[in-house]
C-alpha positions as CSV (number, residue, x, y, z in Angstrom):
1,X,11.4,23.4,12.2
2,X,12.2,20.1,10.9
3,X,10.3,18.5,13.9
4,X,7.1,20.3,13.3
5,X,7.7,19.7,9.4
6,X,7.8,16.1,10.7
7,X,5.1,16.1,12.8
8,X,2.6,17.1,9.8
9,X,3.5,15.6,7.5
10,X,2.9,12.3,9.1
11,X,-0.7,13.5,10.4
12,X,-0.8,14.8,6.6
13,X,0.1,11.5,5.3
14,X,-2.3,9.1,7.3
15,X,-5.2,11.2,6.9
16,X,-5.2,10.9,3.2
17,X,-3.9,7.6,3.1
18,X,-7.2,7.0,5.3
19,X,-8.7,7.4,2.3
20,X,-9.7,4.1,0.6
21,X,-11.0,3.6,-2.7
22,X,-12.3,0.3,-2.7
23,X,-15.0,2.0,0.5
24,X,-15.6,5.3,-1.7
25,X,-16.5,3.0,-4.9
26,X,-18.7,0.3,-3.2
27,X,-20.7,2.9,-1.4
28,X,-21.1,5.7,-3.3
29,X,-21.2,4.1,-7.3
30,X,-22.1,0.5,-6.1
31,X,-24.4,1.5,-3.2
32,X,-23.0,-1.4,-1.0
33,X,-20.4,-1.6,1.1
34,X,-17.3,-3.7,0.0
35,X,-16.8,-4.4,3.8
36,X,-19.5,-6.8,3.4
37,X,-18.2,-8.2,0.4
38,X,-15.7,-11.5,-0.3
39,X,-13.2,-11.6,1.8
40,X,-14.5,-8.1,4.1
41,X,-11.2,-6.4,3.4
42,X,-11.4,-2.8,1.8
43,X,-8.8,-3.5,-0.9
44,X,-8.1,-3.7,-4.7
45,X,-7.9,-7.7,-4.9
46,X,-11.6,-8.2,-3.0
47,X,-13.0,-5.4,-4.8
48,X,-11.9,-7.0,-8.8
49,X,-13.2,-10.4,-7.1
50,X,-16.4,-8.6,-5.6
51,X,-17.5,-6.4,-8.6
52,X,-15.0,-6.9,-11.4
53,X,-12.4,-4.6,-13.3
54,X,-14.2,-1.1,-14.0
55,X,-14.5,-0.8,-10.4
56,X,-11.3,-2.0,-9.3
57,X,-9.2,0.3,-12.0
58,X,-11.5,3.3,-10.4
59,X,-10.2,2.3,-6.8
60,X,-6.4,1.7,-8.1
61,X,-6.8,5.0,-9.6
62,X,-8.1,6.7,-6.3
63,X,-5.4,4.8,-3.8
64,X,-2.6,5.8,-6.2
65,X,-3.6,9.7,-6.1
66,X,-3.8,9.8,-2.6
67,X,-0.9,7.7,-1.7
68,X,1.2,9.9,-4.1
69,X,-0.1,13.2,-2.6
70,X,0.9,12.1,1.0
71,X,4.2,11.5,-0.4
72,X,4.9,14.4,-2.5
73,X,4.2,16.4,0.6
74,X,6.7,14.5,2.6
75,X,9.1,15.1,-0.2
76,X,8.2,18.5,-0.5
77,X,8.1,19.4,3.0
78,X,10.4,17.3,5.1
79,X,12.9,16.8,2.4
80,X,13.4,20.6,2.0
81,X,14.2,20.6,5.5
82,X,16.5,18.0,5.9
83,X,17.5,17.8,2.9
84,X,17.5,14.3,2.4
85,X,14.3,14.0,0.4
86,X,13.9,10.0,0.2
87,X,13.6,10.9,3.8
88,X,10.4,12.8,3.7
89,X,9.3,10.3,1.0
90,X,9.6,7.3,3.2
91,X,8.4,8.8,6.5
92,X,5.1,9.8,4.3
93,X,4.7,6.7,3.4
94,X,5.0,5.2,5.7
95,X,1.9,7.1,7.5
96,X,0.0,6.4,3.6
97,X,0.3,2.9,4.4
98,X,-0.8,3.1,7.5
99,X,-3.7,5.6,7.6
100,X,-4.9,2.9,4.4
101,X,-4.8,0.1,6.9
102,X,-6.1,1.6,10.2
103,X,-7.9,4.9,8.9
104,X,-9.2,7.2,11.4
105,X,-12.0,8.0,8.9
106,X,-13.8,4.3,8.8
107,X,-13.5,3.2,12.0
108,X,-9.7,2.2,11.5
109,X,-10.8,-1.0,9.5
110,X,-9.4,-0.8,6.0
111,X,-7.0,-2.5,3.0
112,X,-3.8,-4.3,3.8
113,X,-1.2,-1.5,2.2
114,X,-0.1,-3.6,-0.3
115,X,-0.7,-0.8,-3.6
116,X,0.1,2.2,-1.0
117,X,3.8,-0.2,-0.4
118,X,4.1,-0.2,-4.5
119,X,3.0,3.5,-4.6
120,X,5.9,4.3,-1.8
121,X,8.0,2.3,-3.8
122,X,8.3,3.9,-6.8
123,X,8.4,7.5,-5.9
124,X,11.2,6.8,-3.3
125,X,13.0,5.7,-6.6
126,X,11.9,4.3,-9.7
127,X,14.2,1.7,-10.0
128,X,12.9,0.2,-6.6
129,X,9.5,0.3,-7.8
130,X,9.9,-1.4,-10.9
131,X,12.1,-4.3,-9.1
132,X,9.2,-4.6,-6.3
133,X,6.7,-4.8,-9.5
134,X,8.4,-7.2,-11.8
135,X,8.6,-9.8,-8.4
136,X,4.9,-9.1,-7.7
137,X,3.7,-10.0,-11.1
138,X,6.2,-13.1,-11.0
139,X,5.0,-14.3,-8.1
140,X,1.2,-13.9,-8.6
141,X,2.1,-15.7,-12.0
142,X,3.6,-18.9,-10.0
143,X,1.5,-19.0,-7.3
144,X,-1.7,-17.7,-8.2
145,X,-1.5,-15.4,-4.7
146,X,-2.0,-12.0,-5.1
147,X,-1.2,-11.7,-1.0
148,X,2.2,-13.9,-1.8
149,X,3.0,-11.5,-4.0
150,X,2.4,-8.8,-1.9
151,X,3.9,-10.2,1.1
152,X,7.6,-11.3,-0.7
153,X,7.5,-8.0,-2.8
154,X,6.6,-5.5,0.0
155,X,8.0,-7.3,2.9
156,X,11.5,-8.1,1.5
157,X,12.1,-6.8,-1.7
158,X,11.5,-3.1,-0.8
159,X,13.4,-2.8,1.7
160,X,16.4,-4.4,0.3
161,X,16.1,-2.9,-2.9
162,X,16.0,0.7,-0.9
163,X,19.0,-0.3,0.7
164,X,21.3,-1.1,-2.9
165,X,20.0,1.8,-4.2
166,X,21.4,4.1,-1.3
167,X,19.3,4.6,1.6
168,X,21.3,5.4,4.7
169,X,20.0,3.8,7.7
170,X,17.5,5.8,8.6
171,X,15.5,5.8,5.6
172,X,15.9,1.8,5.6
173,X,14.9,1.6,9.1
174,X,11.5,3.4,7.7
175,X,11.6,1.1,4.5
176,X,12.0,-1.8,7.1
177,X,8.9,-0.5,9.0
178,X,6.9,-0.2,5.8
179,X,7.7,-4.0,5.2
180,X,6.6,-4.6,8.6
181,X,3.3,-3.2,8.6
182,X,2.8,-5.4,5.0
183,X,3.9,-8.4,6.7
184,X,1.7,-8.0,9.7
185,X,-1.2,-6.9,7.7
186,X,-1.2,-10.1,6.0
187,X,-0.8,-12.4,8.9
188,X,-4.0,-13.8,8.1
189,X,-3.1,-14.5,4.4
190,X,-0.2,-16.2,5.5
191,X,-2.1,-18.5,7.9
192,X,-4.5,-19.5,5.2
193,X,-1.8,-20.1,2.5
194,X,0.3,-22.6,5.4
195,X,-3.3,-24.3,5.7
196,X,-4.1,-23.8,1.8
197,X,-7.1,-22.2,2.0
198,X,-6.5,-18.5,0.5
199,X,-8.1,-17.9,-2.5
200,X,-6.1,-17.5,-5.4
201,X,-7.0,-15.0,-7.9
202,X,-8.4,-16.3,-11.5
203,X,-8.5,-13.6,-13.9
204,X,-12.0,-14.0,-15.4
205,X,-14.3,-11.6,-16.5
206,X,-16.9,-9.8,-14.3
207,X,-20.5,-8.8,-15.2
């Protein structure tokens, strides 16, 4: 039982973290795709720099509900089984983050993870989440890069944070492997901040 409760909920997970807002609003309210926008990735940061702040708070708001529905179900589901439900919450997310990045539904091209990583974050326990947050903002402040901020935050914070705040080794084994996939994700932002040419985000208004 707690195999097969395992084994759906990660098919569960990634299919509807394969679901990408930034690709739902560019093509069906936008009538573009934002895959052949800015920077080409299908994430939150491109689409405020492609088409401005209505349309990125509409795709925050779509990755957040489907990030936190493949979660819940993991908590739901494999945490009633095993009755460790930080468990279920992390193995969810895990697939979230991935299905976002390599969804089955778009030809596995999609965002980076980075919101899905904040969304995992904060359900596994709220402390966490507000820690990984705080640091994010911080370091977008001082450096003026939202994928800094994503890297440092996601790819060290989370995991060490969900270690403090009593993960066994297990779940910080799938907290690690979150961090992972946000790290290797933005292996490209971190070759173009060592050669400073990633673009830093300016928070101007968009017409």
């Amino acid at each position: 039982m707690q195999s097969f409760a395992m084994a759906v909920t990660c098919i569960a997970a990634y299919l509807l973290g394969g679901i990408n807002g930034a690709i739902i609003v560019s093509t069906v309210f936008l009538r573009t795709d934002i895959r052949t926008k800015g920077s080409g990735n299908a994430g939150l940061t491109n689409m405020y720099r492609s088409f401005g702040l209505r349309a990125a708070i509409l795709t925050l708001l779509i990755d957040v509900l489907k990030a936190a529905a493949g979660i819940f179900i993991g908590w739901l589901w494999v945490g009633s089984v095993t009755h460790y439900p930080m468990l279920g919450k992390l193995l969810a997310g895990f697939f979230v983050m991935l299905g976002h990045a390599l969804p089955v539904w778009y030809d596995f091209k999609g965002g980076k993870g980075a919101l899905a990583c904040g969304v995992v974050a904060l359900m596994v326990d709220w402390r966490v989440g507000l820690i990984c947050i705080a640091f994010f903002i911080v370091i977008v402040i001082i450096s003026n890069y939202v994928s800094a901020g994503s890297i440092l935050s996601g790819g060290i914070v989370f995991p060490l944070f969900t270690r403090v705040f009593g993960a066994n080794n297990i779940e910080f084994l799938l907290a690690a492997a979150c961090a992972v996939l946000i790290v290797v994700m933005h292996v490209p932002n971190i070759v173009r901040i060592i050669r400073g040419t990633e673009n830093k985000l300016h928070l101007q208004r968009k017409r």
